[in-house]
py3Dmol code that shows the C-alpha trace and the ligand (Angstrom):
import py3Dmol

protein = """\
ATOM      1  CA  UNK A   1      -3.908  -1.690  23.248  1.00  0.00           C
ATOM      2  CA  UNK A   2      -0.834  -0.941  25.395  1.00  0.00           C
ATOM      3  CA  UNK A   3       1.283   0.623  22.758  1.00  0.00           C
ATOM      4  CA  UNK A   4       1.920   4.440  22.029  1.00  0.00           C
ATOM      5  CA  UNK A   5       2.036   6.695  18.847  1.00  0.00           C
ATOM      6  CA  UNK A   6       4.978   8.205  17.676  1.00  0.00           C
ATOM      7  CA  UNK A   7       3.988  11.138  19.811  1.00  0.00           C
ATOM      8  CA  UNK A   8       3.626   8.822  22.969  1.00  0.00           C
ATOM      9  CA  UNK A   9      -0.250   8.975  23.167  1.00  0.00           C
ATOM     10  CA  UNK A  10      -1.244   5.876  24.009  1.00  0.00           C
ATOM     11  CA  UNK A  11      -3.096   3.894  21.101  1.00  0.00           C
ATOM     12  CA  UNK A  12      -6.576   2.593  21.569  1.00  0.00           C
ATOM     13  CA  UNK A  13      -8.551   0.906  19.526  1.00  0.00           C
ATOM     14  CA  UNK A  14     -10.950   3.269  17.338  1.00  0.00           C
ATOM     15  CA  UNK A  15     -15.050   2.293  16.553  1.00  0.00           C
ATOM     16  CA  UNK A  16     -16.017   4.169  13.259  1.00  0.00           C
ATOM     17  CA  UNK A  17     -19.322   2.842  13.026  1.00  0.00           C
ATOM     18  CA  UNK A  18     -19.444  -1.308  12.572  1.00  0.00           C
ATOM     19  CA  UNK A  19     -15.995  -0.773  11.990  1.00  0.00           C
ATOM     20  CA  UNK A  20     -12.664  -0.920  14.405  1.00  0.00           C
ATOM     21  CA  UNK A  21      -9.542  -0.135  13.782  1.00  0.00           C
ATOM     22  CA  UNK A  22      -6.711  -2.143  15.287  1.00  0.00           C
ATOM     23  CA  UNK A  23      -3.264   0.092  15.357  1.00  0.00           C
ATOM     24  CA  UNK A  24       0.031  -1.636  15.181  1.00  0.00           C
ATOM     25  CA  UNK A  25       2.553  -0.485  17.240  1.00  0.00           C
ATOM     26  CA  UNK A  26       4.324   3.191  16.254  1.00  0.00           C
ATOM     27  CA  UNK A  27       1.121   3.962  15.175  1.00  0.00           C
ATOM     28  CA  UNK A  28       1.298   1.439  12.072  1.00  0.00           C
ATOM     29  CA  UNK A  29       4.687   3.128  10.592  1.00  0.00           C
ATOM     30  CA  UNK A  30       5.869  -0.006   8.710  1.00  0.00           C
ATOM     31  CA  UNK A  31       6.604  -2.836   8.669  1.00  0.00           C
ATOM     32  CA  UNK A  32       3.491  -2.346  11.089  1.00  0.00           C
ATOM     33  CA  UNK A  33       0.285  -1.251   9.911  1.00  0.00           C
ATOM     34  CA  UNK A  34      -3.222  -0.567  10.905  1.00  0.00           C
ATOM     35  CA  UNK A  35      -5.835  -3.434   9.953  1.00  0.00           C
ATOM     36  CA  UNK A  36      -9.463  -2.720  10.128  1.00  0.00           C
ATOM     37  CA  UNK A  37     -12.416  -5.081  11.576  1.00  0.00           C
ATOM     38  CA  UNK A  38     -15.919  -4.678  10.133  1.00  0.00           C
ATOM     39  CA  UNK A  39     -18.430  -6.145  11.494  1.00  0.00           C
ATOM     40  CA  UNK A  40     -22.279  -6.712  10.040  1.00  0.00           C
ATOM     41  CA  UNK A  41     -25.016  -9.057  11.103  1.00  0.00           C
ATOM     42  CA  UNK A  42     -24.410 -11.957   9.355  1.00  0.00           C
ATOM     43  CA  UNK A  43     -20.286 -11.653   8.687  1.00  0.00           C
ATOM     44  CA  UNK A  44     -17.297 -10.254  10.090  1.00  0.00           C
ATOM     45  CA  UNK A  45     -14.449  -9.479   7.670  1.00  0.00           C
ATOM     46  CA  UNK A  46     -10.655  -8.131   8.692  1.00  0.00           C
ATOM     47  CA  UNK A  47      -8.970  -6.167   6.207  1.00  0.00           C
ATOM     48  CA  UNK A  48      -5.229  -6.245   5.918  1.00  0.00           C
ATOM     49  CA  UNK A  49      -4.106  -8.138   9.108  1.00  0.00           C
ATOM     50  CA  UNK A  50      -1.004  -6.649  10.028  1.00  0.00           C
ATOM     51  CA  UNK A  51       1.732  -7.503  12.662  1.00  0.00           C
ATOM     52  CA  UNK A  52      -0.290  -5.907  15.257  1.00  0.00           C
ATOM     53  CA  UNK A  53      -2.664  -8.399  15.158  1.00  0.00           C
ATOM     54  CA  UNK A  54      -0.458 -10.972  15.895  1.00  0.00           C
ATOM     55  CA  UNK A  55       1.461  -9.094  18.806  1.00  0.00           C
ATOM     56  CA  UNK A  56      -2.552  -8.714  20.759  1.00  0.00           C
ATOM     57  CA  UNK A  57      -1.592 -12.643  21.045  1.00  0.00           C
ATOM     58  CA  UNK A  58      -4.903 -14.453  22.369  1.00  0.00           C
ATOM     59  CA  UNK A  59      -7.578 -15.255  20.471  1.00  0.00           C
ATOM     60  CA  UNK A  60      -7.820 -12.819  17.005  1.00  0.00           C
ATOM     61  CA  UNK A  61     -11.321 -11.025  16.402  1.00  0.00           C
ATOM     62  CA  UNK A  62     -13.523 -13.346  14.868  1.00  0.00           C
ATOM     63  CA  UNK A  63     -13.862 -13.015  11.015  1.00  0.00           C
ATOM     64  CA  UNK A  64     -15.176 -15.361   8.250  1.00  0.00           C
ATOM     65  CA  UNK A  65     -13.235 -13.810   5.812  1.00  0.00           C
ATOM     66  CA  UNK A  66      -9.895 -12.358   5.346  1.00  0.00           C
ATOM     67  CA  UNK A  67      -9.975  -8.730   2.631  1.00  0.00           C
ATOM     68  CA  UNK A  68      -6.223  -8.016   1.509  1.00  0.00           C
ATOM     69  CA  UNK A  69      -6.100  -4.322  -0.124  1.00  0.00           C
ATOM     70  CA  UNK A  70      -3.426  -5.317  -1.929  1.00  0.00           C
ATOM     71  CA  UNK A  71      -0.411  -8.674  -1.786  1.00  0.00           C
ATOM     72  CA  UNK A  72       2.643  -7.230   0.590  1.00  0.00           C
ATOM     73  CA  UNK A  73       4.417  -8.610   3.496  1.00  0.00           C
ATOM     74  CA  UNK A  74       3.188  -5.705   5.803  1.00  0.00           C
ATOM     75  CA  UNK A  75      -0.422  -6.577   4.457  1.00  0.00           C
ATOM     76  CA  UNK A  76      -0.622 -10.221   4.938  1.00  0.00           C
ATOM     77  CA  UNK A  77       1.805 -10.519   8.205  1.00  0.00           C
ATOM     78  CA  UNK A  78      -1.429 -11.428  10.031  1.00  0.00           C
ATOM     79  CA  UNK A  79      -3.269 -14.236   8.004  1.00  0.00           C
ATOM     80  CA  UNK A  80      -1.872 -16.739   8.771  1.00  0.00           C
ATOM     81  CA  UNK A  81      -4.191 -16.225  11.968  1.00  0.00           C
ATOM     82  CA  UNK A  82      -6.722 -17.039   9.831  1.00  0.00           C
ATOM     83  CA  UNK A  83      -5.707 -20.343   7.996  1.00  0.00           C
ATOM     84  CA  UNK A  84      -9.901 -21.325   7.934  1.00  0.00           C
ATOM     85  CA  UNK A  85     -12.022 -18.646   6.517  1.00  0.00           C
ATOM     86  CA  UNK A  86     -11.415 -17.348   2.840  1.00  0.00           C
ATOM     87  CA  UNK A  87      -8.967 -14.935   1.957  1.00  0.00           C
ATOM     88  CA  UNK A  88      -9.803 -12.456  -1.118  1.00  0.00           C
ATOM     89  CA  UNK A  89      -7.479 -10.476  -2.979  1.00  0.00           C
ATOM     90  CA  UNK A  90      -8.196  -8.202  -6.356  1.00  0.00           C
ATOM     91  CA  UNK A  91      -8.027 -10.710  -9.814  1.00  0.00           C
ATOM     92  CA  UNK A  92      -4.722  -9.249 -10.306  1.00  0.00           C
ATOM     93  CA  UNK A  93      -2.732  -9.562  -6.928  1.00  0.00           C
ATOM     94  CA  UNK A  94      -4.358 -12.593  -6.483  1.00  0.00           C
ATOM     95  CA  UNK A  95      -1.117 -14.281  -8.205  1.00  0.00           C
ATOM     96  CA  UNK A  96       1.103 -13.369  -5.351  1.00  0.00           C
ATOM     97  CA  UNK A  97      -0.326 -15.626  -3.364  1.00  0.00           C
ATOM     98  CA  UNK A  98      -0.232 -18.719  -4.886  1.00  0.00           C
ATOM     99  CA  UNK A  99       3.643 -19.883  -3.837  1.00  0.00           C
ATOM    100  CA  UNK A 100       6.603 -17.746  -1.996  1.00  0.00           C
ATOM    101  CA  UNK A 101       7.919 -17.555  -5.913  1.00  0.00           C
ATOM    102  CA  UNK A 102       4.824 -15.912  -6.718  1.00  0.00           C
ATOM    103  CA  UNK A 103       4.918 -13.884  -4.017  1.00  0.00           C
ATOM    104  CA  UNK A 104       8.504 -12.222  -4.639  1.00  0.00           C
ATOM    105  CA  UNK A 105       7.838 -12.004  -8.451  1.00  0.00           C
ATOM    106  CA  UNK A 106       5.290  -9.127  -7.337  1.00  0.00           C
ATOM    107  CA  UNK A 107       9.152  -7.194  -6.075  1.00  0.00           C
ATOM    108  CA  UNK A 108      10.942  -7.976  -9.152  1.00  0.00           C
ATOM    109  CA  UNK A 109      14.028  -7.824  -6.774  1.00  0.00           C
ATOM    110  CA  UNK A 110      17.068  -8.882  -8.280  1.00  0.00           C
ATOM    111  CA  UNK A 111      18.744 -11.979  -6.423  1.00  0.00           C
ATOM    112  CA  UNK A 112      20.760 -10.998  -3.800  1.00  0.00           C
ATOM    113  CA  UNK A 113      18.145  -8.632  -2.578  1.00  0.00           C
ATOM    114  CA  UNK A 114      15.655 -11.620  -3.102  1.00  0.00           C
ATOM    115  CA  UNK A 115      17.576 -13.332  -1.322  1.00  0.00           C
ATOM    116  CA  UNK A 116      18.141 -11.504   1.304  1.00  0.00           C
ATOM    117  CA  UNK A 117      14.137 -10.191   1.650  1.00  0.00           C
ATOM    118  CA  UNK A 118      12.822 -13.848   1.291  1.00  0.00           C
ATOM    119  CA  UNK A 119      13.274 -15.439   4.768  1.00  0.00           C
ATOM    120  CA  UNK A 120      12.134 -11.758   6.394  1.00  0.00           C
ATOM    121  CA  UNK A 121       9.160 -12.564   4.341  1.00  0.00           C
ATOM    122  CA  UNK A 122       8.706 -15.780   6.201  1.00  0.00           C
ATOM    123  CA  UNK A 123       9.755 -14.943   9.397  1.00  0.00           C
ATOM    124  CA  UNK A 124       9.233 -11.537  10.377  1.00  0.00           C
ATOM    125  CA  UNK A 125       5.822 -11.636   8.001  1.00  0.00           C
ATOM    126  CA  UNK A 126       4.834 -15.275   8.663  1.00  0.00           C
ATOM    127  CA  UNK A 127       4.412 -15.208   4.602  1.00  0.00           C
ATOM    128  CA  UNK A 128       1.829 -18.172   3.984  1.00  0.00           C
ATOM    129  CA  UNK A 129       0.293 -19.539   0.783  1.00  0.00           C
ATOM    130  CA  UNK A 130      -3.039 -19.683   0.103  1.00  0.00           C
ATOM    131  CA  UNK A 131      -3.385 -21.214  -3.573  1.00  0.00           C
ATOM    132  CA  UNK A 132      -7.421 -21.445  -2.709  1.00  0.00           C
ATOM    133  CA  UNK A 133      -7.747 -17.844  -2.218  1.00  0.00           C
ATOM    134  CA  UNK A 134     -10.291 -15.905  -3.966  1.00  0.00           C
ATOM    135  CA  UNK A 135     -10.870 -13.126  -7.081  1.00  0.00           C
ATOM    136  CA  UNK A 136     -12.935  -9.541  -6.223  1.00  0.00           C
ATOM    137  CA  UNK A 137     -13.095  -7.024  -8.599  1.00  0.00           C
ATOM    138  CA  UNK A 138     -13.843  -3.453  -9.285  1.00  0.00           C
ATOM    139  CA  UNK A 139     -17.235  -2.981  -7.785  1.00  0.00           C
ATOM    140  CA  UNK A 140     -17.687  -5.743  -6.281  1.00  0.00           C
ATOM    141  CA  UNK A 141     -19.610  -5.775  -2.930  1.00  0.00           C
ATOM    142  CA  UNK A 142     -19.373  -7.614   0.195  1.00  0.00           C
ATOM    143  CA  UNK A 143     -22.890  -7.779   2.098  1.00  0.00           C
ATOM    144  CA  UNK A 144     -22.023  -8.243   5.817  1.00  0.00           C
ATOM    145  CA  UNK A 145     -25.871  -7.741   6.385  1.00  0.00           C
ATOM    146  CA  UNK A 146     -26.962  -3.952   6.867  1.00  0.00           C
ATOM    147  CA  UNK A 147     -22.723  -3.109   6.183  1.00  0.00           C
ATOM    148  CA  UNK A 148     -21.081  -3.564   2.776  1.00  0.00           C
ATOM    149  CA  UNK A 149     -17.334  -3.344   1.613  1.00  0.00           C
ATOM    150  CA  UNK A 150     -17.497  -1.936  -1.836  1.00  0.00           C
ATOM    151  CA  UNK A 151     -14.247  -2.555  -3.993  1.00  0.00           C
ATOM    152  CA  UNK A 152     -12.507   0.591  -5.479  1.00  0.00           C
ATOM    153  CA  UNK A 153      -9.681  -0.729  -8.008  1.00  0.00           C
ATOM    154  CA  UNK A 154      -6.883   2.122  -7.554  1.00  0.00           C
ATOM    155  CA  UNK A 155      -3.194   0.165  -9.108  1.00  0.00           C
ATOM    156  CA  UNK A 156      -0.060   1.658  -9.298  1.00  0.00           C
ATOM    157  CA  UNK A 157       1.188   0.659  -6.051  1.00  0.00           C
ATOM    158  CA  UNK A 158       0.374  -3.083  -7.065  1.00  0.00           C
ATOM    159  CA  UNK A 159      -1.371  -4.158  -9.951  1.00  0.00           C
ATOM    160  CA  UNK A 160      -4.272  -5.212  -8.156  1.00  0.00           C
ATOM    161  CA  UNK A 161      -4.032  -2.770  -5.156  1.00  0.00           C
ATOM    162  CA  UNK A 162      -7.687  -1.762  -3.958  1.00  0.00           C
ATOM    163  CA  UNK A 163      -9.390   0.874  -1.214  1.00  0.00           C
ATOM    164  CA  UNK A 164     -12.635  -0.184  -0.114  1.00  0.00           C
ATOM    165  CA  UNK A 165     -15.789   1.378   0.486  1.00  0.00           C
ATOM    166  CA  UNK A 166     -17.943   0.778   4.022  1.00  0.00           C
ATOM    167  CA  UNK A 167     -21.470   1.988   4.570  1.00  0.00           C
ATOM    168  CA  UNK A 168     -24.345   0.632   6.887  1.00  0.00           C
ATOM    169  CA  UNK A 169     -28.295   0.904   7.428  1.00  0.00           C
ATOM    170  CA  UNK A 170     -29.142   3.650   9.402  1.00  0.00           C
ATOM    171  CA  UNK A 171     -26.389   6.029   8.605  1.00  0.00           C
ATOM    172  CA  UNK A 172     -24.974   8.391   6.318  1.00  0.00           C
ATOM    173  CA  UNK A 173     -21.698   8.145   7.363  1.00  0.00           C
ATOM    174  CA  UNK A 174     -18.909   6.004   5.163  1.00  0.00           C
ATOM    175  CA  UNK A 175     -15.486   5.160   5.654  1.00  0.00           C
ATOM    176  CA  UNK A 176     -12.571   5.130   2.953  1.00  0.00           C
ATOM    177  CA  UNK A 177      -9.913   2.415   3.950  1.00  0.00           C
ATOM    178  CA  UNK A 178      -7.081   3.716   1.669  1.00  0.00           C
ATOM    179  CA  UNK A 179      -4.511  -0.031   2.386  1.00  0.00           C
ATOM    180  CA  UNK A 180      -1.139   2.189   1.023  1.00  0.00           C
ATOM    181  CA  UNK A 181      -2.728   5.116  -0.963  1.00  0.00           C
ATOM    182  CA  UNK A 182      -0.848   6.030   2.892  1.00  0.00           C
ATOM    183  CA  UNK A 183      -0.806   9.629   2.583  1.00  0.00           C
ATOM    184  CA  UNK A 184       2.495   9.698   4.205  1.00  0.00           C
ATOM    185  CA  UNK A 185       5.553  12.410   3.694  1.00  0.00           C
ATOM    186  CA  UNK A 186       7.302   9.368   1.799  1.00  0.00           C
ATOM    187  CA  UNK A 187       5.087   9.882  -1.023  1.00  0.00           C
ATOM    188  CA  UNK A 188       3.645   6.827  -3.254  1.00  0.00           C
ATOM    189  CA  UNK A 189       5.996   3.838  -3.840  1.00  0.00           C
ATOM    190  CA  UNK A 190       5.574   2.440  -6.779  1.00  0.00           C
ATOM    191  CA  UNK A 191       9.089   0.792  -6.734  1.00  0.00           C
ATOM    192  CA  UNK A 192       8.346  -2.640  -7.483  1.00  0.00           C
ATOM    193  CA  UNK A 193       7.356  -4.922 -10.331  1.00  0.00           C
ATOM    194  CA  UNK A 194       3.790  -4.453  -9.978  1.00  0.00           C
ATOM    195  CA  UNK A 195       4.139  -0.965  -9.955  1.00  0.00           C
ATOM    196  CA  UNK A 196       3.102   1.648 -12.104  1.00  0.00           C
ATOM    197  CA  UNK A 197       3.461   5.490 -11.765  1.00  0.00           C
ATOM    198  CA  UNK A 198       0.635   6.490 -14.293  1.00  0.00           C
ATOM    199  CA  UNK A 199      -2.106   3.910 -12.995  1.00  0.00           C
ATOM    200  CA  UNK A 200      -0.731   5.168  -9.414  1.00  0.00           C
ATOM    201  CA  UNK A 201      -1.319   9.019 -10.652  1.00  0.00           C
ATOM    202  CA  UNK A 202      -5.016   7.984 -11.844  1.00  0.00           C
ATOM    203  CA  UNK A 203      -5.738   6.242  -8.762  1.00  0.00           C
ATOM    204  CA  UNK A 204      -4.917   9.450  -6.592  1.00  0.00           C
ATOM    205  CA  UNK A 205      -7.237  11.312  -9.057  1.00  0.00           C
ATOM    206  CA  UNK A 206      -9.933   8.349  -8.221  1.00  0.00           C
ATOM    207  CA  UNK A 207      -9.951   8.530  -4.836  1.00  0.00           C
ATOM    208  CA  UNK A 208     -10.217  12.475  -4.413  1.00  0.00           C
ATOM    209  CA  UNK A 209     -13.592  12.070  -5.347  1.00  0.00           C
ATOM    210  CA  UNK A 210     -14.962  10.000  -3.398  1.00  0.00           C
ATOM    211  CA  UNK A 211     -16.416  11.560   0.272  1.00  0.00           C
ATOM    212  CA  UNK A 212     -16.718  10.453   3.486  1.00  0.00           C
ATOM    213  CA  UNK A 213     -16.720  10.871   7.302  1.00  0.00           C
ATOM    214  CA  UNK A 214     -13.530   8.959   7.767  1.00  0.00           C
ATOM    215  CA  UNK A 215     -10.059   8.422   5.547  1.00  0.00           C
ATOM    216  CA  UNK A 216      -8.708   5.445   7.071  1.00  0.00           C
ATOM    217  CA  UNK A 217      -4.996   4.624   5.905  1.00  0.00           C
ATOM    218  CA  UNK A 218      -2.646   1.538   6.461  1.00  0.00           C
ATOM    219  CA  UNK A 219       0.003   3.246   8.459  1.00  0.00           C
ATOM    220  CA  UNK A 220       1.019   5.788  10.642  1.00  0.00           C
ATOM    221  CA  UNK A 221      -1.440   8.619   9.370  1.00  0.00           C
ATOM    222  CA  UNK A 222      -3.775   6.479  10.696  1.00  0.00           C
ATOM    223  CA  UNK A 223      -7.951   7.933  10.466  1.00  0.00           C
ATOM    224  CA  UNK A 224      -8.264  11.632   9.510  1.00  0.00           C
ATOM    225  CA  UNK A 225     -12.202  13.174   9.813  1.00  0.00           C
ATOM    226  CA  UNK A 226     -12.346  15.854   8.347  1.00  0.00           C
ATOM    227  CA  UNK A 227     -12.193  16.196   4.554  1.00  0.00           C
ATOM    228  CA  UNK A 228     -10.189  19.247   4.454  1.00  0.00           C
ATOM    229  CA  UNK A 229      -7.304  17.304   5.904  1.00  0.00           C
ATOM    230  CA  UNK A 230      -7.610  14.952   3.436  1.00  0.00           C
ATOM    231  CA  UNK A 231      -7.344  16.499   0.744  1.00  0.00           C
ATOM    232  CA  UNK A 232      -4.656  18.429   2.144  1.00  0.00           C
ATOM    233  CA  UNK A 233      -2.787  15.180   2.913  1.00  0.00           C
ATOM    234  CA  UNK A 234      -3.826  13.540  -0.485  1.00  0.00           C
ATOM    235  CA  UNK A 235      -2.570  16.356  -2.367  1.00  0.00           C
ATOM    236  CA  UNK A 236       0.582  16.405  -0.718  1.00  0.00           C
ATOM    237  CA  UNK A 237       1.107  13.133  -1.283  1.00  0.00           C
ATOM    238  CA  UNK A 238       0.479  13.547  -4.777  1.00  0.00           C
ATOM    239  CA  UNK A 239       2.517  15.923  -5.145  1.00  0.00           C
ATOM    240  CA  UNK A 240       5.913  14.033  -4.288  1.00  0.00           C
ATOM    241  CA  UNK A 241       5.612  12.713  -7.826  1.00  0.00           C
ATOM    242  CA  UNK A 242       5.822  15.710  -9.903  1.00  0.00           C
ATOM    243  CA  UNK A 243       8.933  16.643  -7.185  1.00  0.00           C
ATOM    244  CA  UNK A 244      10.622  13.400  -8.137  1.00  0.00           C
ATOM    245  CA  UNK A 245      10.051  14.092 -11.498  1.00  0.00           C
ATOM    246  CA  UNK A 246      11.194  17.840 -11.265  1.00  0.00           C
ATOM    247  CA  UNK A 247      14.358  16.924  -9.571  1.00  0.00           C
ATOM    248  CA  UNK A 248      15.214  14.226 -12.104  1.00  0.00           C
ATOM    249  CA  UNK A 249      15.001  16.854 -14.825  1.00  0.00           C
ATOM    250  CA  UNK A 250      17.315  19.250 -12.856  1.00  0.00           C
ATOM    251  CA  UNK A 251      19.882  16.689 -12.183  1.00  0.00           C
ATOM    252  CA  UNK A 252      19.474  15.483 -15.855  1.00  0.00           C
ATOM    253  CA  UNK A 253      21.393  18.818 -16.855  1.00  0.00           C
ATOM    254  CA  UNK A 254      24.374  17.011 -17.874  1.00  0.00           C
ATOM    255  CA  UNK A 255      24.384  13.233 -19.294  1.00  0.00           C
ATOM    256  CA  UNK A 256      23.688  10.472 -16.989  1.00  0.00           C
ATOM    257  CA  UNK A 257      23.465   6.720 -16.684  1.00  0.00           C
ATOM    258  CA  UNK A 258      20.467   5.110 -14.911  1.00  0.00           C
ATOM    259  CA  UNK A 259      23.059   3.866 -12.253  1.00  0.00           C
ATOM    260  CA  UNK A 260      23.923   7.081 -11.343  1.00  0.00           C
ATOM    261  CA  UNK A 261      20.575   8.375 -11.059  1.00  0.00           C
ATOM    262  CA  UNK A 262      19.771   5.157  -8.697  1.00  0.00           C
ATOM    263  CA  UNK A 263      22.939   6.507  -6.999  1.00  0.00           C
ATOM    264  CA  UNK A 264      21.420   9.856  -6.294  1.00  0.00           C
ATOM    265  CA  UNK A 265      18.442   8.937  -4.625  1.00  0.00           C
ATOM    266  CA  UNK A 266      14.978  10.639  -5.776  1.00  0.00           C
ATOM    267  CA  UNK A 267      13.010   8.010  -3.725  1.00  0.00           C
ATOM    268  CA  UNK A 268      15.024   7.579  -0.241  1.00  0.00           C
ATOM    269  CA  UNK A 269      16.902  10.057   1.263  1.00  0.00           C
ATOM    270  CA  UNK A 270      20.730   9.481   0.455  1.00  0.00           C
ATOM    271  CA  UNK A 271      21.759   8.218   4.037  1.00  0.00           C
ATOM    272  CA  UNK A 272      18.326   6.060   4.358  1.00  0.00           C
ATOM    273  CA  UNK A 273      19.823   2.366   5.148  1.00  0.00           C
ATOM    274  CA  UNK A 274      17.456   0.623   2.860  1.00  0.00           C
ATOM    275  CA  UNK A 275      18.249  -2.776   1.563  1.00  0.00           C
ATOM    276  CA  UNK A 276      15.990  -2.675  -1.605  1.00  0.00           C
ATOM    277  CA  UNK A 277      16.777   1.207  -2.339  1.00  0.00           C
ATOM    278  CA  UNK A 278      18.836   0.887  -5.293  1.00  0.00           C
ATOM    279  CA  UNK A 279      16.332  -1.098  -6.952  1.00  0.00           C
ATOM    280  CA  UNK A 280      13.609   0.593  -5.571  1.00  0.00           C
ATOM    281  CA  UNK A 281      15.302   4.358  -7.331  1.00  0.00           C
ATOM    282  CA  UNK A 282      16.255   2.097 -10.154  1.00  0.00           C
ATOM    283  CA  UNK A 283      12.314   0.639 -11.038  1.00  0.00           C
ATOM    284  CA  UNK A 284      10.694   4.252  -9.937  1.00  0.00           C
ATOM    285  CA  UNK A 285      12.783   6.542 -12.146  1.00  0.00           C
ATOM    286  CA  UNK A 286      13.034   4.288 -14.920  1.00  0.00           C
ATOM    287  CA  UNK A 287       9.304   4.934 -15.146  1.00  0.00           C
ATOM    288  CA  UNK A 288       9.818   8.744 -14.848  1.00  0.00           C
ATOM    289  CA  UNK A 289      12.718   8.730 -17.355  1.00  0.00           C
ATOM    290  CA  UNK A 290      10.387   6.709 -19.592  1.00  0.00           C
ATOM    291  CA  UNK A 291       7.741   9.194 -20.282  1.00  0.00           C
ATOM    292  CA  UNK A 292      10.246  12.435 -20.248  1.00  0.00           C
ATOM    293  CA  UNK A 293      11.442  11.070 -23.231  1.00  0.00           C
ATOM    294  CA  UNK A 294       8.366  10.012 -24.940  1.00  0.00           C
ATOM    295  CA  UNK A 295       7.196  13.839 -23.704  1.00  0.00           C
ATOM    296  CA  UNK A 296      10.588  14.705 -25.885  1.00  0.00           C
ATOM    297  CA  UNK A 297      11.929  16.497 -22.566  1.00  0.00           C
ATOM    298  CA  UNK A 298      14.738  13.603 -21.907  1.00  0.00           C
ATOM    299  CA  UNK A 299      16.635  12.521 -24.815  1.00  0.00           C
ATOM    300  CA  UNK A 300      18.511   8.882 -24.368  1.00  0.00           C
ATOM    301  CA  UNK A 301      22.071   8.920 -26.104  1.00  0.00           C
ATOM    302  CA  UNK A 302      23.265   5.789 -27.731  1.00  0.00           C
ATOM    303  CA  UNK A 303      25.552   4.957 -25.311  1.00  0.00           C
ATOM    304  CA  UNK A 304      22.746   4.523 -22.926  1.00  0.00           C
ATOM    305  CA  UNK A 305      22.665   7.882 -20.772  1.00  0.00           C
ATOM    306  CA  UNK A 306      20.435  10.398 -20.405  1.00  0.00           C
ATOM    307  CA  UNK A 307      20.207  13.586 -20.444  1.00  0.00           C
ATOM    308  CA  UNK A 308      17.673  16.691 -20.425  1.00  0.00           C
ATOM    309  CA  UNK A 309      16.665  18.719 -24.200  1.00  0.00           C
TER     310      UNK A 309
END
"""
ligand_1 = """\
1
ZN
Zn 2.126 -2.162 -0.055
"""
view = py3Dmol.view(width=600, height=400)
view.addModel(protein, "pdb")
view.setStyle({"model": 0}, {"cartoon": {"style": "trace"}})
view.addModel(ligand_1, "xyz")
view.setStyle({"model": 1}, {"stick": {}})
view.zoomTo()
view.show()
């Protein structure tokens, strides 16, 4: 490909094994993202087909089937290259897919953002329903002949958000594709109606263990090799929860409502021009606030506010 990384390296396409992976442009920072092509000797399967599929323009690499880690705009902005073959998403994202209703019921938005997110869905994401898609679950395997996906259920992010597995004949070598377990400064998002902080927290502890020659993420982190980085990256990442969390508590040291916490910003960055932020601070430290005071560090006044014991 002709585009360039954030650091203005041009970006190629990468072979790990009987897999490729095809960048989107800034190096998959969203709404682009990096999909992944795996190839065996009976099927071809793409995993998340991003908008950098559709800007190659041509022909898209043969496939036939379509793997979604998980149901998001960024995540499906490619399928509809792919109206033919199957598309598979886990039991419980498979929902999302059924109608455009569906689909924003996994964001939990409240109307005007709805509103305003729903045709970006189906323009800028060429959203697409696929009522006839089909279930995986936890464990389950797809044989490509001599290379097989293996399904890792890791929620939080989504309720049916999944990494996947790759090995082949011939090789010790195995690649992690983490979808948006992204490893990225950000942190995990787990903003959204699907979302939930503690399944997201036991997903990060899931995926530690597993090891491999290649960590393959969504966006703009891109492939790391070595497994020192990733857990250096991983832990990081992890580690923007417990900093949400600890900032919460400090600013909970005199009463507040939830609106002024979504005012404050935990999630974005207090300048960020993010259409959905409010909700997004409003979901994600609702779930925070929720288990300080069950941990009797929070304590919830009548009137509604909190504030910390
Ligand atoms: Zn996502």
């Amino acid at each position: 490909m002709s585009d360039k990384s954030e650091a203005g390296e041009p970006l190629v396409d990468l072979d790990l094994g009987p897999a490729t992976v095809l960048f989107g442009a800034r190096g998959g920072k969203y709404p682009h993202g990096n999909s992944l092509w795996v190839r065996g000797g009976r099927e071809s399967v793409i995993i998340d087909p991003s908008l950098g599929v559709v800007a190659r323009g041509g022909t898209p690499p043969p496939v036939d089937r379509v793997l979604f880690s998980h149901c998001h705009e960024d995540h499906i902005a490619g399928a509809h290259l792919y109206p033919d073959v199957p598309w598979h998403f886990h039991e419980a994202d498979l929902p999302g897919i059924q109608s455009l209703d569906a689909f924003m019921g996994i964001y939990g938005f409240p109307p005007h953002i709805d509103a305003a997110f729903r045709p970006a869905v189906q323009k800028q994401f060429h959203f697409m329903a696929r009522p006839d898609s089909l279930a995986y679950r936890d464990a389950d395997v797809f044989d490509l002949g001599g290379v097989r996906v293996r399904v890792l259920h890791t929620p939080g992010h989504t309720r049916g958000h999944c990494c996947f597995l790759i090995d082949w004949d011939g090789s010790e070598d195995r690649i992690l594709y983490l979808g948006d377990i992204d490893l990225s400064s950000f942190g995990p998002y787990y903003g959204d109606a699907w979302s939930n902080l503690e399944d997201f927290e036991r997903s990060l502890k899931r995926v530690r263990e597993v090891e491999v020659r290649w960590y393959a993420t969504f966006h703009h982190i891109g492939v790391l090799d070595t497994r020192e980085h990733y857990l250096e990256r991983l832990d990081r990442f992890a580690g923007v929860i417990p900093d949400r969390e600890a900032r919460l508590l400090a600013y909970l040291d005199e009463t507040r409502s939830l609106d002024e916490i979504a005012e404050h910003r935990f999630i974005y960055r207090p300048g960020d021009a993010v259409e959905f932020a409010e909700a997004v601070e409003r979901r994600s430290m609702s779930m925070h606030l929720d288990r300080l005071v069950a941990a009797g560090h929070v304590t919830q006044g009548a009137d509604g506010r909190y504030v910390r014991n």
